[in-house]
N, C-alpha and C positions, 0 to 999 in steps of 0.2 A: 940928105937926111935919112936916117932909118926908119923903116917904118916898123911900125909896131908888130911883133909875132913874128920880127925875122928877123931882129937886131935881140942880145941881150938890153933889157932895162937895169941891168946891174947884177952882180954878180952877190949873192950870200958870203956870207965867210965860212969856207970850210966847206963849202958846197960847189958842184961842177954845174950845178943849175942856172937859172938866172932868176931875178926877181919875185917875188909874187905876184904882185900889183904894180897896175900903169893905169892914170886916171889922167882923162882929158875934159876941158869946159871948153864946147860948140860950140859957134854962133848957129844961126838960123841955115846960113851957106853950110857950116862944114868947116869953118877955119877956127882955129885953136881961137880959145879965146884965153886958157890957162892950162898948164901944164904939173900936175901935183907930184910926178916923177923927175926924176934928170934924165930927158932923155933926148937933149938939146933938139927939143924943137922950138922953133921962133913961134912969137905969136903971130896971128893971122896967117896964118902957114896952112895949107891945106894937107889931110891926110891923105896918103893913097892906099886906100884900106877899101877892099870891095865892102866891108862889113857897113863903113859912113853912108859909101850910096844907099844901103839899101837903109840902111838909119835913116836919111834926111826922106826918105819915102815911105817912111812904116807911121801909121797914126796913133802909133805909143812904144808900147815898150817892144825892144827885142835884145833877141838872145840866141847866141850863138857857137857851140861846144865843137872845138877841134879834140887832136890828141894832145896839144900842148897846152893851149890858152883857151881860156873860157873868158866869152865877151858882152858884154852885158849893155844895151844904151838904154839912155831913160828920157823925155822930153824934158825940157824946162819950159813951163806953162805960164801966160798973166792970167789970174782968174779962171784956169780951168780951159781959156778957149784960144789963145793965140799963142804960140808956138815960138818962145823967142830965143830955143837954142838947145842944146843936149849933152849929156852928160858921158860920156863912155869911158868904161873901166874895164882891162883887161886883168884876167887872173889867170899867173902860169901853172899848169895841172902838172909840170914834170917834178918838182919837189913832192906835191901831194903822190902821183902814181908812186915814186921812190919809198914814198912813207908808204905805201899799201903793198909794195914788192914788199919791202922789209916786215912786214909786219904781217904779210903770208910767209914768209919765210919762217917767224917766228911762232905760228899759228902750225905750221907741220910738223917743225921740228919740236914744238911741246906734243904733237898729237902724237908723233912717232914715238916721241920717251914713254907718253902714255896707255900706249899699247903695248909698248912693251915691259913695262910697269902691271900693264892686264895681264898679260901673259906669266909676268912673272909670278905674279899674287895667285891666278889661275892655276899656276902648279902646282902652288906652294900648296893652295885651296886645296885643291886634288892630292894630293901627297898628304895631305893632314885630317880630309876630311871623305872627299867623293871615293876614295881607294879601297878603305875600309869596309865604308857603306858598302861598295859593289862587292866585295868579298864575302861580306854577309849577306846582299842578296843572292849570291850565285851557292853559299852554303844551305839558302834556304829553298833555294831550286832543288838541290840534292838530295836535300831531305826529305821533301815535298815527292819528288821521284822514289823514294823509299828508301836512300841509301844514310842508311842513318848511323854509318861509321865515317861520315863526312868531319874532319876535321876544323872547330869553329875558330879564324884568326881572331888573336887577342891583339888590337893596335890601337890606334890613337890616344885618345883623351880623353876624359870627365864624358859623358854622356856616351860616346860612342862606344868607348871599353865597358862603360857599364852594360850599354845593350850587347855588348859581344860576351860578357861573363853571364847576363839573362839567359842568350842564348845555349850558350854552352849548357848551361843548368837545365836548361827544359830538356833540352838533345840526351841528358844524362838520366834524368828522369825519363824521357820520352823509350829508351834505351831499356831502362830495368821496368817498365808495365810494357814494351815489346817481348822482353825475355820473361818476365811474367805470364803474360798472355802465350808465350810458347808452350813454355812449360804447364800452364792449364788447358791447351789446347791437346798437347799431348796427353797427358792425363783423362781430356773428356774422350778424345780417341776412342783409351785402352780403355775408359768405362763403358765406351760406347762399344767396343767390340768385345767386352766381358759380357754386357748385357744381353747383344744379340746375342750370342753364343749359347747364354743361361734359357733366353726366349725361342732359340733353333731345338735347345737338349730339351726343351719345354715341351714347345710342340713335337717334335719327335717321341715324346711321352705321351704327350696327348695321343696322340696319334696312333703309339703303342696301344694306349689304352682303349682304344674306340677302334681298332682294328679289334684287341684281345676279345673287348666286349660282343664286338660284333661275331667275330667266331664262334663265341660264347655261347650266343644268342643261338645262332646257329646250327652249332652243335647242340645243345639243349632242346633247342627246333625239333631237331631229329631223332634224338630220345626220346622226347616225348610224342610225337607223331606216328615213331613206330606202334608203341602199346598202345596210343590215341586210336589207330588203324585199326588193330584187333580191338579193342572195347566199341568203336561207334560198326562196325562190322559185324563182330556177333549179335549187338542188338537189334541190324539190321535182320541181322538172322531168325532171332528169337521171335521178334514181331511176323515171322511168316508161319510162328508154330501155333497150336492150340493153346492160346491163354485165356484164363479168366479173365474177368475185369482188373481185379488189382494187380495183377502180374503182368498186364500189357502196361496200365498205369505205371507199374515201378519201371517197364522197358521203357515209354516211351518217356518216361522223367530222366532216366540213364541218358538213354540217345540226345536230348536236349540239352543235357549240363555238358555231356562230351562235345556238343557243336558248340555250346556257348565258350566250354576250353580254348579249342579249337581258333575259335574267332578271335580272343583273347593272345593269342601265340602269335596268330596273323598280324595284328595291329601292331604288339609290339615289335614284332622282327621289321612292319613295314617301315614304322617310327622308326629303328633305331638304324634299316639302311637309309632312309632321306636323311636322317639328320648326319648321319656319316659322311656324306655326299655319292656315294655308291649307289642312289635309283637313278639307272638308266632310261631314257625315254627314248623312244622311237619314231620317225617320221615316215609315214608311207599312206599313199593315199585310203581312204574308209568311208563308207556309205554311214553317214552319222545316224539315216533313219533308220537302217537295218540293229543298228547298235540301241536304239534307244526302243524298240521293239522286240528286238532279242532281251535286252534286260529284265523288259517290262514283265515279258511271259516269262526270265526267269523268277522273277519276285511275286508275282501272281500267284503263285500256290503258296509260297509261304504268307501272303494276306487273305488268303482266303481262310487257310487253317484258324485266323483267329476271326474269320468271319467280316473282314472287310472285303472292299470292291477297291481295283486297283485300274483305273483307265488309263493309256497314252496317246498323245496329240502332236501330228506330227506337220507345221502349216505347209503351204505347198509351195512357198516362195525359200524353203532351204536348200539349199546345194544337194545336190545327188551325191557329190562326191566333194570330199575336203582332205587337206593334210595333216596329220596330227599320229597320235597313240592312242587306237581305238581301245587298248587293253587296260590303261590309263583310266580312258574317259567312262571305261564301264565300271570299274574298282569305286571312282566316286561315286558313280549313280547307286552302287549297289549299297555303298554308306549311307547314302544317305534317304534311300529307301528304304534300308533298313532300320535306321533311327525312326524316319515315319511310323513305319509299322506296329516297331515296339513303344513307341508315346501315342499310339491310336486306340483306344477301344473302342470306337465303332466311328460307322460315315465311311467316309471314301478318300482314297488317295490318289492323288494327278501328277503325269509326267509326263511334262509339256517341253517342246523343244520350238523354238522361234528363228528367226531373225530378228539379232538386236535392233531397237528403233532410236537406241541412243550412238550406234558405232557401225561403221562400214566394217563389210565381210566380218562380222560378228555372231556368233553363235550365242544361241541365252538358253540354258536349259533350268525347268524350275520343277522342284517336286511340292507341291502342296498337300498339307495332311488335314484331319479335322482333331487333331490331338489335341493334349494340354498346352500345348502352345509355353511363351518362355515370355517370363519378365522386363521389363524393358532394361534396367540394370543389369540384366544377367547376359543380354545379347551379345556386348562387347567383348566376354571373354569366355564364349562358347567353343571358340575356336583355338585357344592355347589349348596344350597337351594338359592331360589330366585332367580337364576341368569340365565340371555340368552346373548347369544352371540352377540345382541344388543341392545341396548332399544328400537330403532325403529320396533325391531319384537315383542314387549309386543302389541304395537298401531295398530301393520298391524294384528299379527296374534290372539293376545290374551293369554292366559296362565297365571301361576302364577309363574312358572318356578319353579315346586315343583317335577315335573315327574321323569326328570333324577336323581335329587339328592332321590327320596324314592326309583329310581330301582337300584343306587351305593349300598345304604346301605342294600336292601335285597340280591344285588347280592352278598354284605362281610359278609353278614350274612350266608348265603347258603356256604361262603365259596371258593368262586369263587373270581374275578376281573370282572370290566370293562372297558372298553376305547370305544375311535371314532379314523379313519382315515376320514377325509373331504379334498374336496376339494373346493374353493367357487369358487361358480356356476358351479360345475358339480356333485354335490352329496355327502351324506356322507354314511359311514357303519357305524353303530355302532356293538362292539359285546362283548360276555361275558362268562365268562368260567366257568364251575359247575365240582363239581367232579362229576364221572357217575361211579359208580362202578357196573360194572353188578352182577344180584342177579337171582336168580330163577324164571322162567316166573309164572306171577300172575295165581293164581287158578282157575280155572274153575269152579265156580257151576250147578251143574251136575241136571237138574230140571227134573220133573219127566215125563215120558211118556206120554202122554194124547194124545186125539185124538184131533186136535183144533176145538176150542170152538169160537163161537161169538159173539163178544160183544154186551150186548142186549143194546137198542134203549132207555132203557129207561131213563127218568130224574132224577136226583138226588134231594134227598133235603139238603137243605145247609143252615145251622146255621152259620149265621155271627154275631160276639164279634166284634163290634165297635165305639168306643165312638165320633169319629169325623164327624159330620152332612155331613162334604160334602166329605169324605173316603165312606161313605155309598152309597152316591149317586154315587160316580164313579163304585163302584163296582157291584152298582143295573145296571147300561150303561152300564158296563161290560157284564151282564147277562140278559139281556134285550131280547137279541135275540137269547136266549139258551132256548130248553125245560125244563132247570132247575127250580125247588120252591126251594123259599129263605125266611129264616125268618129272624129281623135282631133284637139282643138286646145291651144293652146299655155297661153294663159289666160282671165280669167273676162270680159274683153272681148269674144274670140272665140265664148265659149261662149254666152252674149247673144245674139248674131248669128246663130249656128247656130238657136236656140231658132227666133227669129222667125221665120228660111226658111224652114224643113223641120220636119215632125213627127220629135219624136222619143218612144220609153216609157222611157229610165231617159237619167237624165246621171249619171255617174259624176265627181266635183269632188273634185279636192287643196283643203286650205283657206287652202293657203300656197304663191302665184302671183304673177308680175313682173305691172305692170299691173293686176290687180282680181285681190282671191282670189276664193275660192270663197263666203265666206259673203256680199259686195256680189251676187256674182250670181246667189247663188241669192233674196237681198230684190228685182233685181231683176228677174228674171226672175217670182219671187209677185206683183210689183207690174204687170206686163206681164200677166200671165193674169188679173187679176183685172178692169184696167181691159178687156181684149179680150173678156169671155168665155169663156173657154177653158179648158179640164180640165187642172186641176194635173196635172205631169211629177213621176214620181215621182225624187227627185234621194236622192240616197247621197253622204255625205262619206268624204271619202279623209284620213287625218291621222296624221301622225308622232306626234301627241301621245297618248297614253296615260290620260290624265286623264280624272275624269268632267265635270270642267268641262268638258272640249272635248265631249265627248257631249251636256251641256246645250245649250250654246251653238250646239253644232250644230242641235240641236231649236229653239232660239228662234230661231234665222234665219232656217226655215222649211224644214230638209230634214229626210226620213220616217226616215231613218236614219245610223249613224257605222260604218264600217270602223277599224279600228285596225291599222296598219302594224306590222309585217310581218304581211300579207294571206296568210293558208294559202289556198294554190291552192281545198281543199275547201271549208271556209267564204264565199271569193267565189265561187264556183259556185251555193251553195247560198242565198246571198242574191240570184244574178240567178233564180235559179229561183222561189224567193219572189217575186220580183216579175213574173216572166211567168205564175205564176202566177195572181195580182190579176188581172194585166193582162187573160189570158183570161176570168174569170170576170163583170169586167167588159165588155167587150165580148159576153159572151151574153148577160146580162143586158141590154143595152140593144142587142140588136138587131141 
């Protein structure tokens, strides 16, 4: 007999398989009790199927899975408890495996059309829609880069042409407000370089103008200073002769309008070089106490003349020595000294110099007056040019109201502030802060031993370069009553000439002469002593100009000293004395 799962149970039609199903009824033993298939087995016939043994030993169901037959047994029960036989059905898996070959078969080769179906559609996708797209992004990379003659493709279809014709149109507009914006850009250029050029020709006018002015100024300085010289000179003169009462009165009214002139000339030339930018300032070390002592006793006689008391205070915690422009810092003090003086009719005036208590290495200097003192409104703009704190004091006191505004701007120049506290009618302070940074006490020069010597008696002779008739004549008054000889020539030609004749100890040189000024001959005249041999002449400049430039420039030409017109009869005394001085000292010394 066959046994089952190695014999066909019958063949399909049309199939190389065998059967589905083979069912068997057990007894209790194992032997067929019915046969549901043809698959000649007898009854009572036992199976030889390892699968029964372990059936007639399993206490229910079992179940059993080859690669071809799946085996299934089930008990037959009385009442759930006695066991009177078994059921087993075999089912062949190789028709099913065949349906599930076939039906993977059928499952890849729809997956493979479908892919390539994807792939197809994917092109087509991409050819009709993703192509465009990216053509338009990489145009709008270009643009975006700045190249905005990037060409925008027109393709596709409905939406995407239309965003390719948007594009194009923006790019075309984006195109003419680029060439737009060129051409205004070019335009603001050339406006912009018409404009500088209009604001260089400008300032170069300005410029012009505020040099011419300053020349002007200048020049006019120096006209007027010359006859200034002879008028405040002769009445220095006059004041030494026998006058009545009202004839010294009208002299000494002369002498005060000509210094008030005078002062008047100074301010403005000093305003109009700061505001030019032309004041130079200087840094070299300076005993600030010496300076504010020296000022004090210069201003002392002129407060006494109206009968005030002028005190300085100098505390002991200030620097001996600081950096700055001693010649500066005396210009303001003597501004505004002199404002004190002239708003004082009586009391007393202080010029106090500190250590600031609000600033390291600070200087504070303060003049306090007992005058009329100023407004509180008026404080703020005491300090702009022109201006006083009332118009009624231009008429009472006079001024130009140029003082305090040239000692603001030297004091911002130096570096410092200034300000006032007033109070009207009981006095004002004004005061103003400098850096002070102390430095190493000034040098000593250390002169040599000698035993002293006297100065000899004798008179000098003195070559005077002067081209103005009546400059000569004040100077001849001057000298009049000096044992000095004096010769006098016209200009720096003749004064050349005189040099090489005759010995002379001082030449006296205007610096502004027809023919050669004064500073050609005093270079040549250096240039003559130096190639002959010959003991420098000690030479003095005479000059209308005011300035410390003209005092440099003095010194670099080669003369020992500057005079500054109008010439006080006392101080040109006191500079030929100084130099007959020398004079003598030298000549004992050498024999």
């Amino acid at each position: 007999m066959d046994l089952p799962g190695q014999t066909p149970c019958g063949l399909k039609e049309g199939s190389e398989f065998p059967l589905c199903t083979t069912t068997f009824v057990l007894d209790a033993q194992g032997l067929v009790l019915a046969d549901g298939t043809e698959t000649n087995t007898s009854r009572g016939e036992r199976l030889d199927d390892p699968f029964v043994d372990r059936l007639l030993t399993s206490p229910g169901w079992l179940v059993e899975r080859g690669d071809l037959l799946f085996k299934l047994g089930r008990p037959i029960t009385l009442d759930g408890a006695k066991t009177l036989g078994w059921v087993y059905l075999q089912l062949s898996l190789a028709e099913l495996n065949q349906n599930l070959f076939q039906q993977l078969q059928k499952t890849i080769l729809i997956a493979l059309v479908c892919v390539l179906l994807s792939f197809v559609v994917a092109w087509w996708f991409a050819t009709r829609f993703t192509t465009p797209i990216l053509a338009l992004i990489q145009a709008a990379d270009q643009i975006r880069a700045g190249d905005a003659d990037v060409a925008i493709p027109i393709a596709g279809h409905d939406e995407i042409r239309i965003l390719s014709r948007s594009l194009e149109d923006m790019l075309y507009r984006l195109s003419l407000s680029e060439q737009a914006l060129r051409e205004m850009n070019s335009s603001l250029d050339q406006k912009v370089q018409e404009r500088t050029q209009e604001l260089q020709q400008a300032r170069q006018r300005a410029d012009a103008a505020n040099q011419a002015k300053s020349d002007f100024l200048a020049v006019m300085s120096h006209e007027i200073r010359t006859p200034m010289n002879v008028v405040l000179g002769m009445s220095d003169m006059l004041k030494e002769t026998n006058l009545d009462a009202e004839q010294r009165h009208l002299v000494q009214t002369m002498h005060r309008s000509g210094k008030a002139l005078m002062g008047v000339i100074n301010d403005v030339l000093d305003f109009s070089r700061i505001e030019s930018g032309r004041c130079t300032l200087s840094e070299r070390p300076f005993p600030p106490r010496q300076v504010v002592e020296e000022t004090a006793y210069l201003m002392r006689m002129v407060a006494e003349e109206k009968g005030l008391v002028l005190v300085e205070e100098v505390t002991s915690d200030v620097p001996d020595v600081v950096l700055g422009d001693d010649g500066r810092v005396c210009q303001v003090l003597i501004n505004l000294l002199g404002n004190a003086i002239k708003f004082t009719q009586q009391g007393q005036i202080s010029l106090r110099l500190t250590v600031s208590p609000d600033q390291a290495d600070t200087l504070l200097f303060q003049v306090t007056d007992t005058g009329i003192g100023i407004a509180p409104e008026h404080q703020a703009g005491i300090f702009e040019p022109f201006t006083q704190a009332d118009s009624g004091i231009i008429r009472r006191y006079g001024g130009t109201g140029l003082g305090l505004a040239i000692s603001r701007q030297l004091v911002e120049l130096l570096g410092g502030r200034i300000g006032v506290k007033s109070q009207l009618g009981r006095g004002s302070t004004f005061f103003f802060t400098l850096p002070g940074y102390p430095v190493q006490a000034l040098p000593l020069t250390m002169a040599p031993v000698v035993p002293p010597v006297a100065a000899p008696a004798r008179p000098l002779r003195i070559l005077i370069a002067e081209d103005s008739p009546d400059t000569q004549l004040l100077l001849q008054l001057y000298l009049k009553k000096t044992p000095h000889r004096w010769v006098i020539v016209q200009d720096g030609l003749e004064a050349v000439a005189r040099v090489k004749e005759e010995p002379f100890d001082l030449l006296l040189t205007d610096i502004q002469m027809p023919n050669m000024d004064g500073y050609a001959a005093t270079r040549l005249i250096r240039q003559w002593e130096q190639e002959a041999g010959r003991h420098p002449l000690t030479i003095l400049a005479l000059s209308a100009h005011a300035s410390s430039d003209k005092r440099e420039e003095s010194l670099a030409a080669g003369c020992d000293g500057h005079l500054t017109k109008p010439i006080n009869k006392r101080a040109f005394l006191e500079a030929i004395q100084r130099v007959a001085e020398t004079v003598g000292k030298q000549e004992a010394l050498g024999g």
